[in-house]
N, C-alpha and C positions, 0 to 999 in steps of 0.2 A: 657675566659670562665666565665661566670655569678658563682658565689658561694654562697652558703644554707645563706640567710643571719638570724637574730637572734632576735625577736619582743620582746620590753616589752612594758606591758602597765599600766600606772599610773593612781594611783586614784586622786581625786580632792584637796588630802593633798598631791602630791607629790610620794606617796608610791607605790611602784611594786609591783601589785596584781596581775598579768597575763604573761607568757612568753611562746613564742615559736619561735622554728628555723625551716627553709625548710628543709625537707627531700631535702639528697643531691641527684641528679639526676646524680651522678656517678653509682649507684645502678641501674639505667636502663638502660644509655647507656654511657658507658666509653672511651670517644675519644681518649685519650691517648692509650685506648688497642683496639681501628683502627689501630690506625697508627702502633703501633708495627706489627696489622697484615697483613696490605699492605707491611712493609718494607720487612715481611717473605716472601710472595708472590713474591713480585719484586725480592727478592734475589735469591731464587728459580727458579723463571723465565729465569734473569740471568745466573745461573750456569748448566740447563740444554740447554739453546740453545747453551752457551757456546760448551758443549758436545756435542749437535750435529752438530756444527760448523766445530769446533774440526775433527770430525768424517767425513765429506763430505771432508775435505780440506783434510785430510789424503789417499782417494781415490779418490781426482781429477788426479792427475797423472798418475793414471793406467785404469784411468776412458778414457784418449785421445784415448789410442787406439784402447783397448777395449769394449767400447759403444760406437756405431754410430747409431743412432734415423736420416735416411731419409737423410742419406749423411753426417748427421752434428755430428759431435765431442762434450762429451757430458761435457769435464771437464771445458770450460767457463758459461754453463749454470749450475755444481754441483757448482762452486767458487762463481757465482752471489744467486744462493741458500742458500750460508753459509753466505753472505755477508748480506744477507733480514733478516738471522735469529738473528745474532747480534743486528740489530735494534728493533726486535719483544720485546725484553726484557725490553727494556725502553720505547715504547710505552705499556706495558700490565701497567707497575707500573705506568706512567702516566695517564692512565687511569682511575686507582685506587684514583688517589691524591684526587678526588674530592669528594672518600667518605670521607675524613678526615671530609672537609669543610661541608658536611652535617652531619654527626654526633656530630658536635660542634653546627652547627643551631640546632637539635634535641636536643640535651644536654640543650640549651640554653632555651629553648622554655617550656622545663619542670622544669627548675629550676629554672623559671620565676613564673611558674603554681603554685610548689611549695610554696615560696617565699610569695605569694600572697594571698596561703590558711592559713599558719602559720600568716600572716599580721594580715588576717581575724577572724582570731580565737581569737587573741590578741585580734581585736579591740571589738570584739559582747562578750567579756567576760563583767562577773558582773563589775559595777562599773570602767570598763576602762573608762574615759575621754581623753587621751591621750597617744601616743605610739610613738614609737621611737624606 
């Protein structure tokens, strides 16, 4: 991630007459506290399909003989049910991944902005000839 960088600007004798740093663009958007809160979600995700995984497979077997939908026995279609909802956990968090990856372009994008304005201010100051 790009970080707030820090402008001085020098007079024609050498001397730092002007300074400034990017507002950090953690203040707008903090990827770091994406990602914690994808990880919340997916976790979450996780521990409830768990439970209702959990919960179908514990009444498939009393599910065979008593539900029958049209002939058919209904405890291999409640096992292939619990078996879809396992998956659903790790495709929702994958799903998720790719706000990380934008929120770091956004992050980026502004502390770019930033960066550029602090440059600027540096440089249009009185008597800056050079900056660094």
């Amino acid at each position: 991630m790009v970080a707030p960088k820090t402008y001085t600007g020098y007079d024609k004798d050498g001397k730092a007459v002007a300074h400034a740093t990017g507002v950090d663009a953690n203040e707008y958007i903090n990827p770091d506290e994406v990602q914690s809160a994808i990880d919340k979600v997916g976790t979450v995700a996780e521990e409830q399909m768990k439970t209702i995984s959990s919960a179908l497979n514990g009444v498939s077997g009393e599910a065979a003989d008593a539900i029958i939908v049209q002939g058919t026995k209904m405890d291999t279609v409640i096992e292939e049910l619990a078996k879809a909802l396992d998956s659903v956990a790790g495709s929702i968090k994958d799903s998720l991944s790719d706000m990380y990856t934008q929120a770091v372009k956004a992050h980026d994008t502004l502390q770019n902005q930033a960066n550029d304005e602090a440059y600027n201010a540096v440089a249009s100051a009185s008597g800056v000839v050079s900056v660094s």
